[in-house]
KOLVEXMI-330022 format. One record per residue (C-alpha): residue number from 1; residue in three letters; x, y, z. Coordinates in steps of 0.2 Angstrom, whole numbers. Each point is the difference from the previous one (the first is absolute). Example, Ala and Ser with C-alpha at 12.3 -4.5 7.8 and 13.67 -1.06 7.14 Angstrom:
BEGIN
[r 1; 'ALA'; [62; -22; 39]]
[r 2; 'SER'; [6; 17; -3]]
//
This chain:
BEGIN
[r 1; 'UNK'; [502; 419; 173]]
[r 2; 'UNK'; [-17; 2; 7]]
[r 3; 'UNK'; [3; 21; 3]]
[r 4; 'UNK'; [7; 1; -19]]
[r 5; 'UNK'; [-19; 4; -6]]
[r 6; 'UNK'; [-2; 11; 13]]
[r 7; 'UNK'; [13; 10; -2]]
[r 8; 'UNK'; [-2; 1; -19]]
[r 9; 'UNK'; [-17; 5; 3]]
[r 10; 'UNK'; [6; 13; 13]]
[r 11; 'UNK'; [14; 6; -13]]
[r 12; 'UNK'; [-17; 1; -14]]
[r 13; 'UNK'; [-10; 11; 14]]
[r 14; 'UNK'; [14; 12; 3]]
[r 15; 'UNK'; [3; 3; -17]]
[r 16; 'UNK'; [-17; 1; -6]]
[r 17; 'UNK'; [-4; 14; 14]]
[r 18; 'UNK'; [16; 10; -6]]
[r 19; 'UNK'; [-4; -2; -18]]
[r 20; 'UNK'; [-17; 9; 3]]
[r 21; 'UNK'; [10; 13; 13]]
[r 22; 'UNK'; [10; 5; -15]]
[r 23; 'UNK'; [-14; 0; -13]]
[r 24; 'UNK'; [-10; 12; 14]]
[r 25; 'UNK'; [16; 12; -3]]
[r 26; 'UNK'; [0; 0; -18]]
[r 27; 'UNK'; [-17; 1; -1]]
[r 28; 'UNK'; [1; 16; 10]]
[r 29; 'UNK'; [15; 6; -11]]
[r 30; 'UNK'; [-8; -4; -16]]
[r 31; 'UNK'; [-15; 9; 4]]
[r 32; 'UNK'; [10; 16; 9]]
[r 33; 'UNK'; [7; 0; -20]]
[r 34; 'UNK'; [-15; -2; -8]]
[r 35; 'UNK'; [-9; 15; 10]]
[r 36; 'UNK'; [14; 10; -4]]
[r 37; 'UNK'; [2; -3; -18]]
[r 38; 'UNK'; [17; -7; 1]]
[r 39; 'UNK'; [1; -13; -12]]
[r 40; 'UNK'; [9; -18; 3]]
[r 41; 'UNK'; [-1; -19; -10]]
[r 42; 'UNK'; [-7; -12; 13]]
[r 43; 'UNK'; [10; -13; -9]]
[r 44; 'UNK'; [15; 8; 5]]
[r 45; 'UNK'; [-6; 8; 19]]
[r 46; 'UNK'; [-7; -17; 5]]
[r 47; 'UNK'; [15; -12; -3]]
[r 48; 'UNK'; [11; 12; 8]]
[r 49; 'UNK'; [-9; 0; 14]]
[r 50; 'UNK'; [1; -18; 2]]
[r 51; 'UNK'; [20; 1; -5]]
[r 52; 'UNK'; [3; 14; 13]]
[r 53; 'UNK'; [-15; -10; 15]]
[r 54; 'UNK'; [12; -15; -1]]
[r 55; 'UNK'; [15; 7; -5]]
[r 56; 'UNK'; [8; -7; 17]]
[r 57; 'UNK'; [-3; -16; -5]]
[r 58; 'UNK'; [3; -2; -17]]
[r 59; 'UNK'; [17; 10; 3]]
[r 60; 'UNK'; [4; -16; 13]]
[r 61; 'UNK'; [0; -13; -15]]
[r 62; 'UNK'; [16; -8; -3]]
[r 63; 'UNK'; [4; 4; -17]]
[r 64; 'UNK'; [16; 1; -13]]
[r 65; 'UNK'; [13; 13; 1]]
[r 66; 'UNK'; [-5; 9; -15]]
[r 67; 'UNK'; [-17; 4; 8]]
[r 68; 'UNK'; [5; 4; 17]]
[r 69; 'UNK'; [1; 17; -1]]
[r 70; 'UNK'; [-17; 1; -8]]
[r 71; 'UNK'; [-8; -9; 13]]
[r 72; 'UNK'; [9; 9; 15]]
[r 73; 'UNK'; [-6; 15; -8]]
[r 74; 'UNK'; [-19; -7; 1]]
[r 75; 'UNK'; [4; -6; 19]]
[r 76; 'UNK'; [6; 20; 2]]
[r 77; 'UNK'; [-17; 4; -7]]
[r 78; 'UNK'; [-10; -15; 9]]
[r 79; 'UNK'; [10; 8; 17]]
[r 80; 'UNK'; [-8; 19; 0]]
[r 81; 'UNK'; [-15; -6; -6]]
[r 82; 'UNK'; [-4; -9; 17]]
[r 83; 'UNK'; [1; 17; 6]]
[r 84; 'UNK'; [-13; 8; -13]]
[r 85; 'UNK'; [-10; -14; 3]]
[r 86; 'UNK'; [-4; 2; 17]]
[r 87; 'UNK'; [-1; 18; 0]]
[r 88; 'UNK'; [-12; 1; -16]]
[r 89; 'UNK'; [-10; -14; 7]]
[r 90; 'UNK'; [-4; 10; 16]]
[r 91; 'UNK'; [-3; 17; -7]]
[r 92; 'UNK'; [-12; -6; -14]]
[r 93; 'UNK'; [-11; -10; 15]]
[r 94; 'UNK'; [-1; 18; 8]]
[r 95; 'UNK'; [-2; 11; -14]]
[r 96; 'UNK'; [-17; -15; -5]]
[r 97; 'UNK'; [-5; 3; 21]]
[r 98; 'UNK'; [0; 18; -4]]
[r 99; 'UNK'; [-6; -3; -15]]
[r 100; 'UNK'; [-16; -7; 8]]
[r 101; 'UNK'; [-4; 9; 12]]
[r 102; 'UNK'; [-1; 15; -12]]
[r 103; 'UNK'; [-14; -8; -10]]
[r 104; 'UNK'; [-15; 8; 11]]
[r 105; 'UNK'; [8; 17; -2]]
[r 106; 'UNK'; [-2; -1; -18]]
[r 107; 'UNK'; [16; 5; -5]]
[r 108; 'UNK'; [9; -2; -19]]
[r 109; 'UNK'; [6; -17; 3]]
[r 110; 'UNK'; [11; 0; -16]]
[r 111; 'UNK'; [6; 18; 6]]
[r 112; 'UNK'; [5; -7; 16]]
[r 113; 'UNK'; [7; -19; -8]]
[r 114; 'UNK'; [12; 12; -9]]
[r 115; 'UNK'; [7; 12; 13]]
[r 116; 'UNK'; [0; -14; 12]]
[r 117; 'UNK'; [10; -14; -11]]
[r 118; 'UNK'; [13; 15; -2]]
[r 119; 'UNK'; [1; 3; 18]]
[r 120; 'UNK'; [5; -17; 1]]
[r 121; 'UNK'; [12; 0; -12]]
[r 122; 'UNK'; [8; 16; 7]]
[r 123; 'UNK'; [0; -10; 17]]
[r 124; 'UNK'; [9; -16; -7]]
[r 125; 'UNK'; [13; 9; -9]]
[r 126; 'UNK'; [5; 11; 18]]
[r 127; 'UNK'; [0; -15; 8]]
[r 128; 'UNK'; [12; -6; -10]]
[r 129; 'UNK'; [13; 15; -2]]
[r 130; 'UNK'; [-2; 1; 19]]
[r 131; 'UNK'; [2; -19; 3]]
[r 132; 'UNK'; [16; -2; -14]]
[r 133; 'UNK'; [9; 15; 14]]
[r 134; 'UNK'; [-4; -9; 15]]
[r 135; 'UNK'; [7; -15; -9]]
[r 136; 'UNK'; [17; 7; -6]]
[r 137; 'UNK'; [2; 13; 13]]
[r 138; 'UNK'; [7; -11; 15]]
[r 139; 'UNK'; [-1; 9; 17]]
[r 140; 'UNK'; [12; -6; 17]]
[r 141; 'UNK'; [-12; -2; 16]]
[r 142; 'UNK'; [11; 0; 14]]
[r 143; 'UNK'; [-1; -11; 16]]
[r 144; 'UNK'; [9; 5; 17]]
[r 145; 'UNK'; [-3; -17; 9]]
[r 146; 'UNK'; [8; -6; 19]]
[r 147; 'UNK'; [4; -15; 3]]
[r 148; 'UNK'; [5; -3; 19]]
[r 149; 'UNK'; [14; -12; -5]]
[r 150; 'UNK'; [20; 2; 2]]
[r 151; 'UNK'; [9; 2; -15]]
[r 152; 'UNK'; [21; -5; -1]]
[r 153; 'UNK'; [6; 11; -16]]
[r 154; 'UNK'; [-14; 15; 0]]
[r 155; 'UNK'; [-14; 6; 8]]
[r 156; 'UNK'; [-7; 9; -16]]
[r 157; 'UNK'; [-4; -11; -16]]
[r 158; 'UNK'; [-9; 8; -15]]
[r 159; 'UNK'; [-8; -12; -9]]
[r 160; 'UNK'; [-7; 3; -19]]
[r 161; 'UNK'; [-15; -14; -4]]
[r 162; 'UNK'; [-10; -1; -16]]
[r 163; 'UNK'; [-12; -14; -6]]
[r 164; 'UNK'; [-10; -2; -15]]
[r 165; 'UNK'; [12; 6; -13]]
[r 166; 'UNK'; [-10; -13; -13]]
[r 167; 'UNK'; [15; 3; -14]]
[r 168; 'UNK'; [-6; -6; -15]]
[r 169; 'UNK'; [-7; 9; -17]]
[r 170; 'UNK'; [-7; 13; 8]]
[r 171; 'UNK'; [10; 5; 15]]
[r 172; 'UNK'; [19; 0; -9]]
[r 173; 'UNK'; [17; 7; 4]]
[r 174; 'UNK'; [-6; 17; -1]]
[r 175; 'UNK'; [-10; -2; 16]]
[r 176; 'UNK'; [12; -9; 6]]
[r 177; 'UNK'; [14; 12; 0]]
[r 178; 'UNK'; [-14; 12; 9]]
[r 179; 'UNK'; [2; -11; 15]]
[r 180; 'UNK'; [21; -5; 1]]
[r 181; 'UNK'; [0; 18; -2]]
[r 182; 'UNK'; [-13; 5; 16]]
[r 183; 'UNK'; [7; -15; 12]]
[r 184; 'UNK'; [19; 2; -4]]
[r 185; 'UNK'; [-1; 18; 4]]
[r 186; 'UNK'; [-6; -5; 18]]
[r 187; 'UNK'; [18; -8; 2]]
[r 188; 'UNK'; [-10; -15; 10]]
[r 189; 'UNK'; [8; -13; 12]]
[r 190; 'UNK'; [-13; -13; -8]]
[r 191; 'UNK'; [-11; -1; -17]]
[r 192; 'UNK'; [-15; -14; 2]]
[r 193; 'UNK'; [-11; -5; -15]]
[r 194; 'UNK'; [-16; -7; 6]]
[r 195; 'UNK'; [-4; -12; -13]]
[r 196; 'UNK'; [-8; 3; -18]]
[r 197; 'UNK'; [17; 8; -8]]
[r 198; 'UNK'; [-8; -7; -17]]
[r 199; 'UNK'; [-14; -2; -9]]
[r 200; 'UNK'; [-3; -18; -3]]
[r 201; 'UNK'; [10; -4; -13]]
[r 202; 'UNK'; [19; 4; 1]]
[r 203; 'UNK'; [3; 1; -19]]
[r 204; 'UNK'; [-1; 21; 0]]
[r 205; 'UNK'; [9; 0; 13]]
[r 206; 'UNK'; [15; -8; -8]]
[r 207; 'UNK'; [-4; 7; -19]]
[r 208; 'UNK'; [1; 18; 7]]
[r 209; 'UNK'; [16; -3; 12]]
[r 210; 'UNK'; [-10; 5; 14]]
[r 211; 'UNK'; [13; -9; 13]]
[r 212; 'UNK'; [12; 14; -5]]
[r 213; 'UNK'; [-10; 12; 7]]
[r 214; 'UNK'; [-6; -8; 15]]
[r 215; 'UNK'; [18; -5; 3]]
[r 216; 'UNK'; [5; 16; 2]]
[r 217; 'UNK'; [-13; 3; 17]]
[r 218; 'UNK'; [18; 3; 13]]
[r 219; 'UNK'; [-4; -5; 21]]
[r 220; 'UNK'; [13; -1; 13]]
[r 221; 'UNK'; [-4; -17; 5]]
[r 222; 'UNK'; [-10; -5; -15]]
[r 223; 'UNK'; [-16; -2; -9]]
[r 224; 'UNK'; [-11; -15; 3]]
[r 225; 'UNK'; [-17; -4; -9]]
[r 226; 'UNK'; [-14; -14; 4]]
[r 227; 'UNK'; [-11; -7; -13]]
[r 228; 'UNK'; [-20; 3; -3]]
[r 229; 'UNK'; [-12; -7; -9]]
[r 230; 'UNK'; [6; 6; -18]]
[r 231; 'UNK'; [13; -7; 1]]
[r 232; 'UNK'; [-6; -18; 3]]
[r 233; 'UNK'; [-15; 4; -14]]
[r 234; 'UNK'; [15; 4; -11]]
[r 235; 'UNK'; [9; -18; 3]]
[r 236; 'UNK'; [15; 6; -2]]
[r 237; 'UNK'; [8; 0; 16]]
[r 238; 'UNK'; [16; -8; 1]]
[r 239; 'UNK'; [5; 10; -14]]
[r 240; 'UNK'; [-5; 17; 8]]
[r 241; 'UNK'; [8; -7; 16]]
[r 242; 'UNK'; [17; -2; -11]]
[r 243; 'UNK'; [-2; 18; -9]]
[r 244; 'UNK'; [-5; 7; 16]]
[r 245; 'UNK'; [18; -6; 8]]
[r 246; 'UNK'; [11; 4; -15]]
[r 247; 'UNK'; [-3; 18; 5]]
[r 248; 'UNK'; [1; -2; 19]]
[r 249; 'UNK'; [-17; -1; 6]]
[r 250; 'UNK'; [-4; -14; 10]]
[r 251; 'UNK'; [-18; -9; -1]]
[r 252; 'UNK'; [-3; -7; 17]]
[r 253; 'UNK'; [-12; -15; -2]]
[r 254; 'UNK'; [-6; -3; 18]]
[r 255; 'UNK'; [19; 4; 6]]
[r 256; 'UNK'; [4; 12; 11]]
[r 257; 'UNK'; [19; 8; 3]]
[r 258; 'UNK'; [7; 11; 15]]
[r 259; 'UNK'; [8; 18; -10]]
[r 260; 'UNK'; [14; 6; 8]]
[r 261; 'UNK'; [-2; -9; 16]]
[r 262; 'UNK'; [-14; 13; 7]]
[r 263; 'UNK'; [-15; -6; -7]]
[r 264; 'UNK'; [-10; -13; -10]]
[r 265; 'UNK'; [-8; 0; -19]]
[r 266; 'UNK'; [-10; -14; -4]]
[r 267; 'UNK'; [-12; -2; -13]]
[r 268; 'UNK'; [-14; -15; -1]]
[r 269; 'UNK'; [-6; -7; -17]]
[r 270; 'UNK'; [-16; 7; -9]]
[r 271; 'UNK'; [-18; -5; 5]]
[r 272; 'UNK'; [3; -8; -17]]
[r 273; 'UNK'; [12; -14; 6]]
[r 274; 'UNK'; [-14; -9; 9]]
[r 275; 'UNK'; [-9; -6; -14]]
[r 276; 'UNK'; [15; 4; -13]]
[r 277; 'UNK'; [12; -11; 9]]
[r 278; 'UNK'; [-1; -17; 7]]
[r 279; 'UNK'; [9; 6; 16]]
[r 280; 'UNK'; [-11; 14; 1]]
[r 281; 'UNK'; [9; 14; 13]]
[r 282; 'UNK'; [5; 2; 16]]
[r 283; 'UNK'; [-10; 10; 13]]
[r 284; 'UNK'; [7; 14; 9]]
[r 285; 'UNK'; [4; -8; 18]]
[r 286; 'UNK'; [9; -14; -13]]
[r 287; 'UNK'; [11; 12; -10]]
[r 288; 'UNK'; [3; 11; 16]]
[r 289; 'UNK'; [5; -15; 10]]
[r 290; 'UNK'; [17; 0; 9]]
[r 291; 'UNK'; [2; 19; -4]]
[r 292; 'UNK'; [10; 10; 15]]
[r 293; 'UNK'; [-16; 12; 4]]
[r 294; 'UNK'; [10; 12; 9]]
[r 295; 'UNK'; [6; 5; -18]]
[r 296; 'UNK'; [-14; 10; -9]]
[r 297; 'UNK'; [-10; -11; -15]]
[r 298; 'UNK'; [-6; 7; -16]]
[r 299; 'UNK'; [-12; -14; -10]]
[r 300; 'UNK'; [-3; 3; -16]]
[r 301; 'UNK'; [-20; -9; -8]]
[r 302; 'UNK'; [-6; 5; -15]]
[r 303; 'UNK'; [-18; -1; 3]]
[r 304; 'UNK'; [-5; 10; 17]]
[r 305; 'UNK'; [-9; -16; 8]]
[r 306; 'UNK'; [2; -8; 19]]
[r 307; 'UNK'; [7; 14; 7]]
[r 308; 'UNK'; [-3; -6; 18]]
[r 309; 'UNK'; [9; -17; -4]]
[r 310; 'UNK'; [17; 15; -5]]
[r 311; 'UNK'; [-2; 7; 14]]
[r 312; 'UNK'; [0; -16; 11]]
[r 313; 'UNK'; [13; -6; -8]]
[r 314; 'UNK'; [11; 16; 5]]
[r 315; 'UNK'; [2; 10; -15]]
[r 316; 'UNK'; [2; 17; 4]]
[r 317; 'UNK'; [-7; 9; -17]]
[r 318; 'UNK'; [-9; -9; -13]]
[r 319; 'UNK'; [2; 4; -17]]
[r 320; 'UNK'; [-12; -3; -13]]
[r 321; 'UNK'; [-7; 7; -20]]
[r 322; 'UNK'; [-13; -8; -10]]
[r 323; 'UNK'; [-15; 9; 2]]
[r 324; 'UNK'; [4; 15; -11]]
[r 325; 'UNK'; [-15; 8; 13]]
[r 326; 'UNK'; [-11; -4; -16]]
[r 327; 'UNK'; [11; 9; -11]]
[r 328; 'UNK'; [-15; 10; -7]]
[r 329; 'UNK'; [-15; 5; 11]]
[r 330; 'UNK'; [-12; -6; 5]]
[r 331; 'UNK'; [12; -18; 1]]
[r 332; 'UNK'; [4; 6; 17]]
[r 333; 'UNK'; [-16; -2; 7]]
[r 334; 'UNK'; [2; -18; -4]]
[r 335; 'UNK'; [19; -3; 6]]
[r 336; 'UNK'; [-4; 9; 16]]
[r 337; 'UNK'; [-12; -12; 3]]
[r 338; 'UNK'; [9; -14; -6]]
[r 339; 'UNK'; [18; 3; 11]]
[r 340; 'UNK'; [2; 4; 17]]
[r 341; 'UNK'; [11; 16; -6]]
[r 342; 'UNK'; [-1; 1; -19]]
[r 343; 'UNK'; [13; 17; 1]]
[r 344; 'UNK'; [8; 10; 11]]
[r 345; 'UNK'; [6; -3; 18]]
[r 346; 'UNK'; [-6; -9; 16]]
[r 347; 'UNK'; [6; -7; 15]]
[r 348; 'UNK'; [-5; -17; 5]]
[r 349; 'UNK'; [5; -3; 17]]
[r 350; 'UNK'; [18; 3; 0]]
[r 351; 'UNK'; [5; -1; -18]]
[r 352; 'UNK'; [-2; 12; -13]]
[r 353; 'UNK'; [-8; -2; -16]]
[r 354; 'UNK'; [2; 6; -15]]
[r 355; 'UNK'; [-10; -1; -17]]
[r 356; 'UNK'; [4; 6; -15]]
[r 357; 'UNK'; [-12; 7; -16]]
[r 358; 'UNK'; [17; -6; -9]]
[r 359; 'UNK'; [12; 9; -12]]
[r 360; 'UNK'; [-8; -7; -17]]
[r 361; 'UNK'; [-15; -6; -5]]
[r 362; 'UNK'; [-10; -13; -5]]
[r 363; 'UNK'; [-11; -1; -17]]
[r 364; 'UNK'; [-1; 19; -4]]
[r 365; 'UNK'; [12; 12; 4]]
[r 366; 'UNK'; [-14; 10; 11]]
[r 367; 'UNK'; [-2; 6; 16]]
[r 368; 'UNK'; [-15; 9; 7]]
[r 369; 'UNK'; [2; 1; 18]]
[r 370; 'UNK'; [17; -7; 3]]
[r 371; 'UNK'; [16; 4; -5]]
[r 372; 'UNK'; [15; -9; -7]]
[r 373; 'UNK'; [10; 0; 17]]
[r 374; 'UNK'; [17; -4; 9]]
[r 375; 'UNK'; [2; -5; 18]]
[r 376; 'UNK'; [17; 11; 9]]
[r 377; 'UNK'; [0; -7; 16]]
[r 378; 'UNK'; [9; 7; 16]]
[r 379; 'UNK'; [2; -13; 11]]
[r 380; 'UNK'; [4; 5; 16]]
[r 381; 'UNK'; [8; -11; 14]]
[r 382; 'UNK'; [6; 1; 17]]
[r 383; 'UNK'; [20; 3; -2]]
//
């Protein structure tokens, strides 16, 4: 009770600071239109500013059917605008540095205010064609890994992995069919789902049928899927858990099974669990306990964390998601600081490691240096 003050006081600060973030932008926009001559209603401009600066939030309130769609619509809206926040925010502060440090030279400020605020706008609106491509446009980076482990059925397994798919009012069945597509055309031994299938709340998933569509993702020996953190911010897991299954796709929840007697998918709980459950999760050496090392093990963790303890533990690749690599620059500055491998590949001692910028996207569907991305996998082991 003692933190409540605190944290409502905290809650004020943030927002107080991102209010006046937002008024700096449409300050800057209403006086781009104002030396310009193009003519707006500030009672109008201002409130939908507000409306679209907390969009995502207001689109999260609970509300009846018959408003849903209007506030899934202000969500939508609430979503790209974390992107044009962000970007606007940072190009105004430059154009102001520029700004001042033309003042000695003596030149027309208001010439300047006005070719500049259009540069900026030109900026924002390339950066978000080019980010909506890199969004929908999925690529396939491809791994040859060896793994010096016998193997009884084949000695060749390809292996098709995306995280992050975040379905939900943005990323739909149209995206979707983008990846069932890509993967079954692989013809893969294995699909594996690191964690973060939806997008917190499981209700678009079921409204648009999207289970169809995943259902329809075809592996020789199956598709197997862990959960991340959105699902546990959803609550909705048992439910998910039960969709997931009607259409064949086992959710391992710190389990692990042995596929086709030559090798070993397990899959540990989400960082979440160990504050969102009261059993918390098991560690690596726990889950991996008892398995026949001989036999190669894939683990499957949502969040790319204690990579040392996987590799103790005997995994021999590591997959992991939820980092987006910042999803839009310059996040990725920050998530490379924040992970040990925020994307891409690494070895870490003997095990392989894998991170994925993820197939969907969080918030905004925008990516500026990262792509929506599968994982095709060649897993190579001694026959």
């Amino acid at each position: 009770m003692k933190m409540q003050p605190r944290m409502i006081a905290m809650f004020l600060f943030i927002l107080l600071i991102y209010s006046a973030m937002n008024y700096y932008i449409g300050w800057h926009v209403t006086g781009w239109m104002d030396d310009t001559g193009i003519s707006y209603q500030p009672e109008i401009f201002w409130p939908l500013l507000a409306l679209a600066a907390f969009g995502f939030l207001i689109g999260r309130i609970r509300v009846n059917r018959p408003l849903q769609p209007l506030f899934r619509f202000i969500k939508v809206l609430g979503s790209y605008y974390i992107f044009v926040f962000e970007y606007s925010f940072v190009l105004f502060a430059l154009m102001d540095i520029v700004r001042a440090a033309l003042i000695p030279f003596g030149i027309p400020l208001q010439e300047y205010d006005v070719y500049a605020g259009a540069a900026v706008l030109i900026v924002l609106g390339t950066a978000l064609l080019i980010g909506s491509r890199n969004a929908w446009n999925p690529i396939v980076r491809k791994h040859v890994l060896d793994v010096d482990k016998s193997a009884v059925t084949a000695k060749e397994w390809t292996i098709a992995a995306a995280s992050d798919i975040h379905l939900g009012n943005l990323v739909g069945n149209r995206h979707l069919r983008r990846l069932v597509s890509r993967v079954n055309r692989m013809n893969p031994d294995l699909i594996l789902l690191p964690g973060d299938v939806i997008d917190d709340t499981i209700e678009p998933f079921i409204r648009n049928r999207m289970s169809r569509t995943l259902g329809q993702l075809k592996a020789k020996h199956g598709v197997y899927a862990v959960l991340g953190n959105h699902e546990y911010y959803g609550g909705h897991i048992e439910q998910y858990i039960e969709q997931m299954r009607s259409i064949g796709i086992t959710v391992l929840r710190d389990d692990k099974l042995l596929i086709a007697d030559s090798l070993y998918v397990a899959g540990r709980k989400d960082k979440t669990a160990e504050t969102a459950e009261p059993e918390g999760r098991l560690s690596a050496g726990e889950l991996l306990a008892g398995l026949d090392k001989a036999k190669p093990v894939i683990l499957m963790d949502h969040q790319p964390t204690k990579f040392q303890q996987a590799a103790d533990a005997g995994a021999d690749l590591l997959l992991c998601g939820h980092t987006h690599r910042g999803q839009f620059a310059p996040n990725h500055l920050f998530t490379r600081r924040l992970f040990e491998l925020d994307w891409g590949y690494m070895m870490k001692e003997a095990m392989h490691v894998i991170v994925s910028s993820g197939f969907g996207s969080w918030g905004p569907p925008i990516r500026i240096g990262s792509r929506s991305e599968i994982i095709q996998i060649t897993l190579r082991l001694k026959s």
